[in-house]
N, C-alpha and C positions, 0 to 999 in steps of 0.2 A: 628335831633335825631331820634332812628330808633323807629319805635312803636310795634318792634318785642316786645313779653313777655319776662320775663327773666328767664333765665335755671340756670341748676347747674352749675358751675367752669366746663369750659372743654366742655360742652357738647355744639353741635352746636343747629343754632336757629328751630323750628318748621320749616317746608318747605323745610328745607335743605336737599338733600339725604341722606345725611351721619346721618340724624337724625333717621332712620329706624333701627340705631342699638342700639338707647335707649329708656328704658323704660317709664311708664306714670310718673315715680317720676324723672323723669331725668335724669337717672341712666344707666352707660353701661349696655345694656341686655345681657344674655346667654341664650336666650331661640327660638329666633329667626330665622328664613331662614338666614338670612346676616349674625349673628354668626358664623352658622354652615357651612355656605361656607367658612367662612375664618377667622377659629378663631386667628390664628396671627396678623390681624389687631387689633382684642381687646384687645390682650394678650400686643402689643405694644404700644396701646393708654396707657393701667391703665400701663406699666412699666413708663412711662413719669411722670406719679401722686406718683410713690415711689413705696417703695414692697408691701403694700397692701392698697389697693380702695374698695370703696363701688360699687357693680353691684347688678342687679334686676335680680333675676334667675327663678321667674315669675310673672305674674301681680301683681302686690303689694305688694312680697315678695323678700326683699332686704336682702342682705350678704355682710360681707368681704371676700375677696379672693383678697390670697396672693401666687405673681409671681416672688418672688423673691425664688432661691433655700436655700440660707444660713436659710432668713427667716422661709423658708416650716419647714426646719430641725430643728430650735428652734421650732416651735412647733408643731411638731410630737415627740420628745423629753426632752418635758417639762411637764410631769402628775403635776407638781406641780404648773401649772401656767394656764394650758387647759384641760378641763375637755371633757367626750364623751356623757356624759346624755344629750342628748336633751329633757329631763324638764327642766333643766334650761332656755330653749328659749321662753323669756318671750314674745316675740308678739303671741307667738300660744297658751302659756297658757294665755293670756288675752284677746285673739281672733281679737286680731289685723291680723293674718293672717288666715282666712278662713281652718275650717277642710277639704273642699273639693279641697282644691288649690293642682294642681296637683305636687306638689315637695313632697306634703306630705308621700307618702309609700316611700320614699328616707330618710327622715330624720324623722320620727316620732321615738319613743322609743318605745323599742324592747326590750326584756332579752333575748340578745345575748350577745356572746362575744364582739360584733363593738360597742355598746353604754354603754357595763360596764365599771365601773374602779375598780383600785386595789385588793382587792383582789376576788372581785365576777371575775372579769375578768377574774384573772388567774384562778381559779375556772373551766369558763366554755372554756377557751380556751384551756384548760387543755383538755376537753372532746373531742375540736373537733382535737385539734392535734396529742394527744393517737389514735384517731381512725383512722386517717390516716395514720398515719406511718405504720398502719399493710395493708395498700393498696401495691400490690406487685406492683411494678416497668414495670416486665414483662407480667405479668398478664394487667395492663392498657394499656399497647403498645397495647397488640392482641386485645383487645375491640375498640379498636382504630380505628385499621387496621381497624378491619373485619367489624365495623360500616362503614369506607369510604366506604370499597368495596362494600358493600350493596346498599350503596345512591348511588354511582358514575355508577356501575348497572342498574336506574333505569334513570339517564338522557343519560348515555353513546352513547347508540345508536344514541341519536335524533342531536347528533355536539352541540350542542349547552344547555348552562343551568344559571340561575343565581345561582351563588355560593355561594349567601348567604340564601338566602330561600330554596334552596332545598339541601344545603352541611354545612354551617357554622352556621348556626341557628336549623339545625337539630343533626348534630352528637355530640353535648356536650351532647345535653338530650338523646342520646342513650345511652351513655358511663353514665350520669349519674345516669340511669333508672336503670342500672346493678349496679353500683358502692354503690347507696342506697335502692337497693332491691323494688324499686319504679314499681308496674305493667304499663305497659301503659297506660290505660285508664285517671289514676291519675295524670303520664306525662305529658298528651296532657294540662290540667286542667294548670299546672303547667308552663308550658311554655308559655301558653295565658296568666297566672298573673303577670308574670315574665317578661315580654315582655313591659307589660302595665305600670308597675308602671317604666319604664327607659323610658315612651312615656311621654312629656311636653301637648301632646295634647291629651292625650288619657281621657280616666274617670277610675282615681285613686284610685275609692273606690270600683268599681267594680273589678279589678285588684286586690285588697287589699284580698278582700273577695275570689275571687278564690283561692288568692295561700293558704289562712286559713282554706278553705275546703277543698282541696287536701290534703293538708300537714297536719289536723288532722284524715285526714283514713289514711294515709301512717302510722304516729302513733301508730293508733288503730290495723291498721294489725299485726305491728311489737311487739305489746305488745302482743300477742294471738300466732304470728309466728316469731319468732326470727331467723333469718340466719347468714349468712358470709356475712356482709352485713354491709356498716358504720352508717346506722341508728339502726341495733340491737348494734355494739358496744358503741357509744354514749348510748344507753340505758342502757348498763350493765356497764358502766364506773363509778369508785368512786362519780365522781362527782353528782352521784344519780338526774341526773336531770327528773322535774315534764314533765307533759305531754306539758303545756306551754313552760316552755323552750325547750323539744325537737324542739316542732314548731319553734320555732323562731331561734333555730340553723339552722335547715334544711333551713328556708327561707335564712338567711345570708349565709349559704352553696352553696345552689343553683341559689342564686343573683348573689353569684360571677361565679356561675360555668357556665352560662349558654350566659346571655347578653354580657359581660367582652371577654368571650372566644371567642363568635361568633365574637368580633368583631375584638380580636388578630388574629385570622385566617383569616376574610376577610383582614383586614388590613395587614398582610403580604402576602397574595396574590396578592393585591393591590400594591404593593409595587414591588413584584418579579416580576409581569406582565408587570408593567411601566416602569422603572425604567432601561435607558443604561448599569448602571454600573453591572448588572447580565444579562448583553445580550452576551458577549463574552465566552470566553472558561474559565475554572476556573482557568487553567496556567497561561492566561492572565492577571490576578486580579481580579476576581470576586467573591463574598461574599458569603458563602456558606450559608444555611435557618438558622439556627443559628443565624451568624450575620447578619441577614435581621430580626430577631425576635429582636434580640437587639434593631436595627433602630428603628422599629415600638414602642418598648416600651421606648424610647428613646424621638422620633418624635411624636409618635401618638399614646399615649395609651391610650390602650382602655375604662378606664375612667382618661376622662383628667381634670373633677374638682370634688375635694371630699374630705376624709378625713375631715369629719367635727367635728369642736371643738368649746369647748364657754369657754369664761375666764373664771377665779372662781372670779376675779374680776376685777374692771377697771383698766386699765394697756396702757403702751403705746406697740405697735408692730410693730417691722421698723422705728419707729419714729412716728407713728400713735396713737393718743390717740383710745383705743377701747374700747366699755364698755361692762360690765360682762351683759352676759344671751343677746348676738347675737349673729348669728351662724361666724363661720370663716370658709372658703373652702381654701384647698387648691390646687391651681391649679397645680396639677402635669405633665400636659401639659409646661404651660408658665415656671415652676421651671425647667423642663428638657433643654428647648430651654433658660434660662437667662442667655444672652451676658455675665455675669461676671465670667460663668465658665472658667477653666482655660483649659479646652480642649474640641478639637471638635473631637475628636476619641469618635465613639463609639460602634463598631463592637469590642466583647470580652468585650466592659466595661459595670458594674452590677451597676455602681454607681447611675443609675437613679432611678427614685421613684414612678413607675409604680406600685409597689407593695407598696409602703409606706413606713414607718422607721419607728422605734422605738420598744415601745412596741404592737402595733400594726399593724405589719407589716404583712402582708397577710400568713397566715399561710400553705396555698393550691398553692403558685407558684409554688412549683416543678410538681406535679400534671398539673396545669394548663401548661406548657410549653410544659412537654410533651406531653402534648393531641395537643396542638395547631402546634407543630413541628413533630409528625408525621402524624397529618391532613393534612399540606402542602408536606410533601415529599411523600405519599400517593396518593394525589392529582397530583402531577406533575409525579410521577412515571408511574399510570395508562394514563396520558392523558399530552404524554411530546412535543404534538405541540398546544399544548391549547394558549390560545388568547384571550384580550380584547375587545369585540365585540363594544366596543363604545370608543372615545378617553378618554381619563384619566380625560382630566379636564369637559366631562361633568357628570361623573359621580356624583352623588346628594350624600349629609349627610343628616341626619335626624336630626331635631332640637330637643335641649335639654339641659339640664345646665351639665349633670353630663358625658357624656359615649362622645366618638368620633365612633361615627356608619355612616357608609353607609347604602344608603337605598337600594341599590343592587347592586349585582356585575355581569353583563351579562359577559359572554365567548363563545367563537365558540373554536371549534377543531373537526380532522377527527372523524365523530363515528367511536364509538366501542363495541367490540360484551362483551354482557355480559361475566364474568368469574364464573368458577364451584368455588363455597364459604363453605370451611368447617365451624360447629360449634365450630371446636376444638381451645382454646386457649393458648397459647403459655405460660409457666409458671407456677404457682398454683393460678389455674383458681378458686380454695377456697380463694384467699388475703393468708395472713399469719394466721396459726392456733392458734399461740401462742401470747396475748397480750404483746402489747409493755410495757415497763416501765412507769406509768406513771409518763406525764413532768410539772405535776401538779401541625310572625309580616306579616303583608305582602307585598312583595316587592313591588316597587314602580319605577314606569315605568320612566328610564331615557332619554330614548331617541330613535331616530330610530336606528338599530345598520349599523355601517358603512358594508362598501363594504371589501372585505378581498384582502389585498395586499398579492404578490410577495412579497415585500421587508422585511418582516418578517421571511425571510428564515434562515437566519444568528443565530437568537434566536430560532428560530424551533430546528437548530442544536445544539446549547447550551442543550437546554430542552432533546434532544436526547443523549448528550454526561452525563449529570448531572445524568439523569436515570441509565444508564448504572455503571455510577462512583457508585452511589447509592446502586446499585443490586451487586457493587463490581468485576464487568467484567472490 
C-alpha cells in the first residue's frame, strides 16, 4: 500500500513533477511558472474532468473555470442565472480569502460598468460607450502612428530593442494619455498600477492605491478643466456620473486599454515573427496583420481567463453542481481552442471570445484593434528586416491567472536613422465635436540572444515586399 498522502481526483501524488502545476488545496493552479509556460496542458487536463473544474488561481483562492465554448456562452448569456457583483463572493466577504491576496484588484467590486448588472449597467456602460463613439477613427490611427514613430525613434538606431518594454507596453499609454486628456506625469503613476494588479506576484494593494491616486487628480483636473477629451465627456454624459464612479470607469477603462493591448501587439508580433506561414510572399498564402490579429485572439488572447460571474444561486453548470456566491472564470483561452468546435478557420472568423459576449461584451474592441493593428504594421513598416533575437520557444510568459503576457519580446534589425516627426494629426485631431446619441513592468531577461543567421533572408524579403504593399507601391 502506497503511504503517499491522498490528493484530489486527478491530481498527481506530492513528489511527482507534474505536481508543480497544483496548488496547496490540490487544485490545478493558474498562477504558476509551469502554467504560464504551457497553459494547454491545464486547459487539456480540466477538459478531461468536463466543461468546468475547480482551479486555484492563488494560494488559497480557488474558482470555477469553464473550457468548454458552448458552456462560456451560456454564461456570458445568462443575466438571469450569473450575476457580475463580486459581493456576492462569499469567501472574501467572510475572509476566507485574504484582502491582500494578489487576485484581488482583478476581482474586487468596483462601480463600473464590468461588476454592474441591469440596469445600473446600462446606465454606466451607456457613459462609457457614448463617449467613445465620439473618438474619431482617423484621428486615433495618427496618435497611433505618430506614438510608434516616436518610440521606434528612440531604440531604432541601436539594431536591437525588446518590444515590449520599450514599444508594446509603452504606446497604448501614449495614445491613452491623449485619448483621456491624462498629463504624463499621472500616466506614468498609472501604468505602474496598472501593470501591478495583472502581476500574481507583485503587491496588490500598493498597485490598487496608485491607480486611485492617479486617477482621482485626473478627475480633479477634469472637473476644473474640461476638454475634447473621453474623461470630460463621460463627465458631461446623462448618466451624471459622481466622482467615484468616474474613477472606477477610467480604472476599467485603462485596465482594458493598457495590459490587454500590450499584450495583443506583443502577441501578434510574436506570432508574425515566428511563425512559417507569414514568411513567404503574400501571393503565396500568407496571412495578412489582420488575420494574424485574429489568430492571436483566437489562440492567445490577451486575457485568456476572466469574465467573472457568480450564480445567483445553486445550479448545476456543464453537469457540474456549482454553488451560489463562487467566482466562476471563464477561460476564454481553453473556449477558443475546444476540440468540439466545428471549425478550425480562423483568419477573417470574429466568432471568438477574446472580447466576450453577451451583455458584456468589451465595449472598446474596435478602438483596441486598431491601435494594436496599426502598432504592428507600423512597426514592420519602419523596421521590415526585424528579427527574433532569441528562438521562440525560449521566450518566457509571466505568471498569472488572468492575461497571456510575455515577459519580453527581444528583436535585432539593421539600425535606423531617426525620422523628422510632425505634430500634425491626420483627421479631427478635436475627436468629434458633436455628442453621439446616447445608447443609454519591467522586462525580464530571457536569454542570451542568438547569433543572426543568413537563412533568414527569405522573410527579410517578405518583410520588404509586405512594407512596400503597405505604403501601396
Amino acid at each position: 500500500m502506497s503511504s503517499q498522502p491522498a490528493t484530489s481526483e486527478g491530481a498527481p501524488p506530492p513528489g511527482c513533477p507534474a505536481h508543480a502545476g497544483y496548488g496547496g488545496r490540490g487544485l490545478p493552479s493558474l498562477y504558476g511558472a509551469g502554467y504560464a509556460a504551457d497553459p494547454t496542458a491545464t486547459f487539456a487536463q480540466l477538459r478531461a474532468q468536463g466543461p468546468v473544474s475547480q482551479v486555484e488561481i492563488a494560494p488559497g483562492v480557488s474558482a470555477w473555470l469553464v473550457t468548454s465554448y458552448d458552456t462560456a456562452l451560456e454564461v456570458l448569456r445568462s443575466p438571469e442565472r450569473f450575476a457580475k457583483d463580486p459581493r456576492r463572493w462569499r469567501a472574501l466577504a467572510d475572509g476566507t480569502v485574504p484582502p491582500d491576496s494578489p487576485v484581488i484588484p482583478m476581482m474586487m467590486y468596483r462601480p463600473n460598468a464590468l461588476w454592474a448588472d441591469g440596469a445600473e449597467h446600462v446606465r454606466l456602460r451607456g457613459a462609457i460607450t457614448d463617449s467613445l463613439s465620439r473618438v474619431d477613427p482617423n484621428a486615433l490611427r495618427g496618435y497611433v502612428e505618430q506614438s510608434a514613430d516616436r518610440l521606434i525613434d528612440r531604440f531604432g538606431p541601436r539594431g536591437h530593442a525588446d518590444l515590449l518594454g520599450e514599444y508594446g507596453a509603452v504606446l497604448p499609454l501614449l495614445v491613452f494619455e491623449q485619448m483621456f486628456g491624462c498629463p504624463s506625469d499621472l500616466g506614468a503613476k498609472l501604468v505602474e498600477g496598472m501593470s501591478g494588479i495583472f502581476d500574481s506576484e507583485g503587491d496588490a494593494e500598493r498597485a490598487n492605491a496608485l491607480l486611485v491616486e492617479a486617477l482621482s487628480g485626473l478627475v480633479a483636473l477634469k472637473r476644473q478643466q474640461p476638454a475634447a477629451d473621453v474623461t470630460s465627456w463621460m463627465m458631461a454624459h446623462p448618466a451624471q456620473l459622481n466622482d467615484e464612479e468616474m474613477i472606477h470607469q477610467l480604472i476599467l477603462l485603462m485596465g482594458a486599454g493598457t495590459e490587454p493591448q500590450q499584450n495583443l501587439i506583443c502577441n501578434g508580433l510574436r506570432l508574425l515573427l515566428s511563425d512559417d506561414r507569414f514568411g513567404g510572399h503574400l501571393a503565396g498564402g500568407s496571412m495578412p496583420v489582420e488575420d494574424a490579429l485574429d489568430e492571436v485572439l483566437w489562440m492567445d488572447p490577451p486575457m485568456a481567463n476572466y469574465c467573472i460571474h457568480y450564480a445567483l444561486y445553486d445550479l448545476e453548470l456543464g453537469g457540474v453542481p456549482v454553488p451560489a456566491g463562487e467566482p466562476i472564470l471563464v477561460s476564454l483561452a481553453a473556449a477558443n481552442t475546444d476540440p468540439n468546435l466545428v471549425t478550425d478557420r480562423r483568419g477573417g472568423n470574429r466568432a471568438h471570445l477574446a472580447w466576450s459576449a453577451g451583455a458584456h461584451t468589451c465595449p472598446a474592441k474596435d478602438p483596441a484593434r486598431l491601435i494594436a493593428s496599426v502598432a504592428i504594421e507600423k512597426l514592420l513598416d519602419r523596421l521590415p528586416d526585424v528579427e527574433l533575437d532569441v528562438r521562440v520557444e525560449e521566450l518566457a510568459w509571466r505568471p498569472g491567472p488572468f492575461h497571456r503576457a510575455l515577459a519580453a519580446l527581444p528583436v535585432c534589425f539593421p539600425p535606423i536613422a531617426p525620422q523628422a516627426i510632425t505634430d500634425e494629426i491626420p483627421g479631427d485631431s478635436g475627436w468629434n465635436v458633436r455628442p453621439a446619441p446616447s445608447s443609454s513592468m519591467p522586462p525580464v531577461t530571457t536569454s542570451t540572444g542568438r547569433q543572426h543567421e543568413s537563412g533568414s533572408k527569405g522573410q527579410r524579403r517578405w518583410w520588404n515586399f509586405l512594407a512596400r504593399w503597405w505604403r501601396g507601391q
